[in-house]
N, C-alpha and C positions, 0 to 999 in steps of 0.2 A: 559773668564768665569772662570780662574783659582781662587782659594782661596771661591770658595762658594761648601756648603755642599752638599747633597743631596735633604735636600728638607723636611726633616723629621722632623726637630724642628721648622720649621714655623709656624707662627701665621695665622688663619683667621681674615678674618676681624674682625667679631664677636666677637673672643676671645680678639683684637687687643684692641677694645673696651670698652667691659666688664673690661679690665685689667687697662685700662686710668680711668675710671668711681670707678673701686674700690682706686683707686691711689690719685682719690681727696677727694673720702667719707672718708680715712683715712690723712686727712690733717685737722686738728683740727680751723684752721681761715677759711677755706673753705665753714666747713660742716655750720657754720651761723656767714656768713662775712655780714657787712653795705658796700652800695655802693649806692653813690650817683650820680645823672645823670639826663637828660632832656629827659621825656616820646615821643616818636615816633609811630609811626604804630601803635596806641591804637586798640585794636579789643574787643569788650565784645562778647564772642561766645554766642550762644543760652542754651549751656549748664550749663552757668555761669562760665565758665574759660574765666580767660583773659591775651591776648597775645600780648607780645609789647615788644619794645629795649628802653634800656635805654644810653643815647650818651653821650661825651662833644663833646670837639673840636676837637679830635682827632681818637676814636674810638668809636665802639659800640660794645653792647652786648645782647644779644636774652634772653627775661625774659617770662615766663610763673606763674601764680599763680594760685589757683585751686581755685574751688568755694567755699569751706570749708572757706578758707581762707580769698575769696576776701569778704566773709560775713561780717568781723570785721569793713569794711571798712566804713570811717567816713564822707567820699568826694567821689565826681565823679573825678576820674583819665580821663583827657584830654592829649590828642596832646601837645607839649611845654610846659607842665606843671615841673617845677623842685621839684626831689622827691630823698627820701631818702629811699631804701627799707633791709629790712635784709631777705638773703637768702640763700640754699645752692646750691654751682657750682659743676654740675656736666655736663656729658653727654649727651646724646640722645643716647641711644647703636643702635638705627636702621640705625640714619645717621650720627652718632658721630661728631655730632654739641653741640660745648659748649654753655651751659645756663645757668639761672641763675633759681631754683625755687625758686620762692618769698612768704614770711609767713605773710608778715606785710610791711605796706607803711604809708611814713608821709609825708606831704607833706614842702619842704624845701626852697621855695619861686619857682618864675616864670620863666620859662626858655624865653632864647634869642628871639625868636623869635614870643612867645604869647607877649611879652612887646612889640613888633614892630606891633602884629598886632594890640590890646590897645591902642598903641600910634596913628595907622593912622585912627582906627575906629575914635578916639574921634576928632582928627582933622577934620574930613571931614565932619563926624555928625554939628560940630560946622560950616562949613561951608555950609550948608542945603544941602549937596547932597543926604543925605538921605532921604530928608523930604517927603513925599507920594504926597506932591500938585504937586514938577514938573512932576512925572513921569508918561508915558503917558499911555493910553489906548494902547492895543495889538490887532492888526486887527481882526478882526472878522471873514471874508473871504480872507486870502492872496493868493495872485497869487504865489508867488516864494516865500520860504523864505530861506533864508544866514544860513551856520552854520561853525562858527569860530573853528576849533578843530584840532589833528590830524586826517589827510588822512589815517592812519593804524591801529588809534587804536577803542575800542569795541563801544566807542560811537556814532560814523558817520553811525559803521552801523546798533545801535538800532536806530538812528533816523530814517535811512532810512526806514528800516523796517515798523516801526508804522507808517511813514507819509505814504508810499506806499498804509498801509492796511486800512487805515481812507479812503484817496482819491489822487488814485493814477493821479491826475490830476492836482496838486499841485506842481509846481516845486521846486527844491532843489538846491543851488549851494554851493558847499564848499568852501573856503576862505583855503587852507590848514596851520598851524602854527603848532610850538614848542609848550610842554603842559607841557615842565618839562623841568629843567634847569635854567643857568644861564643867557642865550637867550632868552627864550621862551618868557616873559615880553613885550620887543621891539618886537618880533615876532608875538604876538598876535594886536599889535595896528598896525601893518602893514597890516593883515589880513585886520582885521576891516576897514579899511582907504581905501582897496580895494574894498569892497562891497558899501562902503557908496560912497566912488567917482563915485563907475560905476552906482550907483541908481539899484543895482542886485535884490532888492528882498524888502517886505512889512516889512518883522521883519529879527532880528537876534535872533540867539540860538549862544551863546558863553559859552562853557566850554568843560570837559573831564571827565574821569571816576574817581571814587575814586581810595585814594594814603594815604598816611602819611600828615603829615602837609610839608612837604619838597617837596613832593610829587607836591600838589596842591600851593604852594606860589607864583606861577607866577601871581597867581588869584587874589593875596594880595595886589600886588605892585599897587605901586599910579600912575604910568602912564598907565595900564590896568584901575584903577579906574573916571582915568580922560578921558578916552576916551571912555568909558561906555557911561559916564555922558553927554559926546559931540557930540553923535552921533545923527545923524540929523534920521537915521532908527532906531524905537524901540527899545530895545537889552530886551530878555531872558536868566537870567543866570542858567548853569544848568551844577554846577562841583559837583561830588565826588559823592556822597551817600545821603540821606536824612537829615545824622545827622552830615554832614560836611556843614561849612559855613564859606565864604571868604568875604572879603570887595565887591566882585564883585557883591555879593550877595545882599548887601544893598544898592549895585547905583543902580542897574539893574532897568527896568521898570519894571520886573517880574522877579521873581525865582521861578526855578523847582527844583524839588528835585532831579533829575537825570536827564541825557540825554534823557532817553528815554520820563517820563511825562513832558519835553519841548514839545517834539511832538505831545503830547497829548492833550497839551493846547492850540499848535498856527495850529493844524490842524483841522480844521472840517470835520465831517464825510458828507461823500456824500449822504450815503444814509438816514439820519439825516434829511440834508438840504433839501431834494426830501421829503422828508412826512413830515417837515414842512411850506413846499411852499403848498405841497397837502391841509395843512388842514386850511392853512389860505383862501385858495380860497372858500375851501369848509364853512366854517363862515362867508365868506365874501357872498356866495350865499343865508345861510341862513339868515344874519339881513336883506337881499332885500329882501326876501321872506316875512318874517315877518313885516317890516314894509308896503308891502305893503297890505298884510294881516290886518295890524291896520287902514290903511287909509279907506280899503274896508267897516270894521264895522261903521269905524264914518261917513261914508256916510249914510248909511244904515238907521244909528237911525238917520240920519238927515233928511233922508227921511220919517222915519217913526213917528216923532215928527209931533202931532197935533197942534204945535204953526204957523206953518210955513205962512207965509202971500202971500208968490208968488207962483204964479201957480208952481208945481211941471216940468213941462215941461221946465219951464223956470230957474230955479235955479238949478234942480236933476238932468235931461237927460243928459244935455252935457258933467255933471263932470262924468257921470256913464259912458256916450262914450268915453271920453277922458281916464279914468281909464282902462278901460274893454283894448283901445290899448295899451297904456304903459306897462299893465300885458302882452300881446300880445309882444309886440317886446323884455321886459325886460327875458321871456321866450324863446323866441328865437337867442337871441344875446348872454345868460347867456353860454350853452354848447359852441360855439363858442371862446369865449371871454376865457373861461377854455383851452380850444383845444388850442389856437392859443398862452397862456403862455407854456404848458406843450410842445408844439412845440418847441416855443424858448427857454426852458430848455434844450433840447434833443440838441437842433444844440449848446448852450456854451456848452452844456459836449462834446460832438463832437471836438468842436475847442479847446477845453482845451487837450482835447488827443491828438488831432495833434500836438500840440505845444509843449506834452510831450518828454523832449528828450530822454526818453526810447523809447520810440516810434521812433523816429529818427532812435535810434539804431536798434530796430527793423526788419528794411526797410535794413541792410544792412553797414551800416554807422557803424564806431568807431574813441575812441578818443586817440589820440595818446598823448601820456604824457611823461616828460623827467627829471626827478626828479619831484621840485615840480609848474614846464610850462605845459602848455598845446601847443602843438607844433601847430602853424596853417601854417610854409613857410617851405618848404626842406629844405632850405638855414639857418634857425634857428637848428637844431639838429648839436648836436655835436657827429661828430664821435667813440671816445674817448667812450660814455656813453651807456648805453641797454636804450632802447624805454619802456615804458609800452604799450600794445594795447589794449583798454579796448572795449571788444564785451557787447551787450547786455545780454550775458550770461557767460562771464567770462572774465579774462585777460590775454594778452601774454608779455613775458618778452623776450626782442629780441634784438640783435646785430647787428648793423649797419653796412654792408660790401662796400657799395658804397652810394653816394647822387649824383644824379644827376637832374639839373634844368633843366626846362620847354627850355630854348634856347638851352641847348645843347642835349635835345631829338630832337627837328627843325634840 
């Protein structure tokens, strides 16, 4: 530690800062430099500031405009949009991160990656994968449904969530994949290829949370869109936010606007379903009631019509006996006939809970997981790697000390 001071003319951070910050406001091409670049991470806040990086091919840089400013503006600033802005570089003194604040934007043609996504849109349009006649109807009551995404990240477990709370009786299987990257593309049609071969589920929900356009471009590529389009199970796509949209988006049989209203679209609520079965029976009792209500009157004036040629005993009695039992049995077969649906209502929701594999879990039961396997033989884990152990109420992360098989416990 020889050769340093005491300590007395050190800088704080803060000052450390303040000192960088006045160093570029006194830099004359700084204080309102042009720079041009390809828009990223676009964010319009509620407040009307808006935040984004501007990149090439090499770097980036963190640009904020204030609302004052973003007023002038002439165009909606997008994702890959290539722009030209003049602004001054300074600091942030709180976490002395260099930015850029921006006064004024023009826009300076199309960045790299909006042109690829133009290019595949109009290709594939032209090849009718967009066209509304193939895509299919989306179950109406699914047994299971698939969801292609990350296993870690926020949107698996809003799905979960809302499908839990609509009707927890509704099965869920993940497909786990890549949601970003140079991977992720091939990794998601792998997903996909696993659900559809195993016949796992009624629909799919394919997508992840919002990102940048880099972010979300797995979503873009033409072999995610081709295997949208060939999937023999439904597919709902449901990447980013509401005001982000991908090629996935226009093969898809449906698009949600986020993960979570997927769930909301391919789940029906239970108790929905329960008071609309209720009340069709109950309409279904009243047109009996009523028609036979109308049958009773036109008998009645058929009886009471002084045209009538046949003895009354002979044409009136029988239909009024035979009437009088039909109300008789259609009265007491009607509560029955109620009872003995609302019965078999109660035993499917019954077996649909048994079959829940929370419920599984419930009872005792968890699933052992090993990256992205679901381990089912000892003989499959690998030493070398920690287990996930997933309880019904939470998960354990654990180190493998010994494997021993079923013959060598014998």
């Amino acid at each position: 530690m020889t050769g340093w001071g005491t300590g007395a003319g050190a800088l704080s951070v803060s000052e450390l800062n303040e000192y960088a910050r006045k160093l570029l406001a006194g830099d004359p091409l700084l204080r309102a430099v042009e720079v041009s670049g390809e828009i990223s991470g676009y964010k319009h806040h509620y407040s009307g500031h808006r935040y984004f990086s501007l990149k090439d091919e090499n770097a980036r840089v963190q640009c904020v405009m204030f609302r004052q400013h973003a007023m002038g503006l002439d165009f909606q600033p997008s994702d890959g949009m290539r722009v030209t802005v003049r602004a001054a570089a300074s600091i942030y003194p709180q976490n002395g991160s260099f930015q850029l604040y921006v006064t004024a934007m023009r826009q300076s043609g199309q960045g790299d990656l909006y042109v690829r996504f133009e290019k595949l849109k109009q290709k594939l349009m032209a090849e009718g994968l967009f066209d509304p006649a193939r895509k299919r109807e989306i179950p109406a009551f699914p047994r299971v449904i698939g969801v292609v995404t990350s296993q870690t990240g926020a949107a698996i477990r809003d799905i979960i969530h809302v499908a839990r709370r609509r009707n927890p009786n509704v099965g869920i299987v993940v497909s786990p994949c890549l949601v970003q990257g140079t991977e992720a593309a091939p990794d998601i049609v792998r997903a996909m290829d696993r659900l559809n071969r195993a016949k796992a589920c009624d629909v799919m929900l394919v997508g992840r949370g919002g990102g940048s356009i880099e972010d979300l471009w797995a979503f873009n590529e033409e072999i995610v869109a081709r295997a949208i389009a060939a999937s023999p199970i439904p597919v709902v796509s449901c990447v980013g936010h509401e005001v982000d949209f991908t090629i996935s988006d226009f093969v898809a049989d449906l698009r949600a606007p986020t993960p979570s209203a997927a769930a909301e679209l391919t789940v029906p609520r239970l108790d929905q379903m329960k008071a609309d079965l209720n009340g069709m029976m109950s309409r279904l009792a009243g047109a009996l009631n009523s028609a036979q209500r109308l049958r009773r009157l036109a008998l009645e004036r058929l009886s009471a019509s002084a045209t009538l040629t046949m003895p009354r005993r002979v044409l009136i009695e029988p239909r009024r006996t035979q009437l009088e039992m039909l109300d008789r049995r259609m009265n007491s077969a009607m509560p029955v006939r109620l009872e003995r649906c609302r019965r078999r209502l109660d035993a499917l929701d019954a077996s649909l809970r048994a079959l829940n594999p929370a419920s599984v879990m419930d009872r005792g039961y968890a699933v052992v997981r090993q990256g992205a396997h679901i381990l089912q033989r000892a003989s499959a884990a690998d030493r070398n790697l920690p287990v996930h152990i997933r309880f019904s109420d939470g998960e354990l992360l654990a180190d493998i000390t010994d494997i021993t098989a079923k013959d060598e416990r014998a």
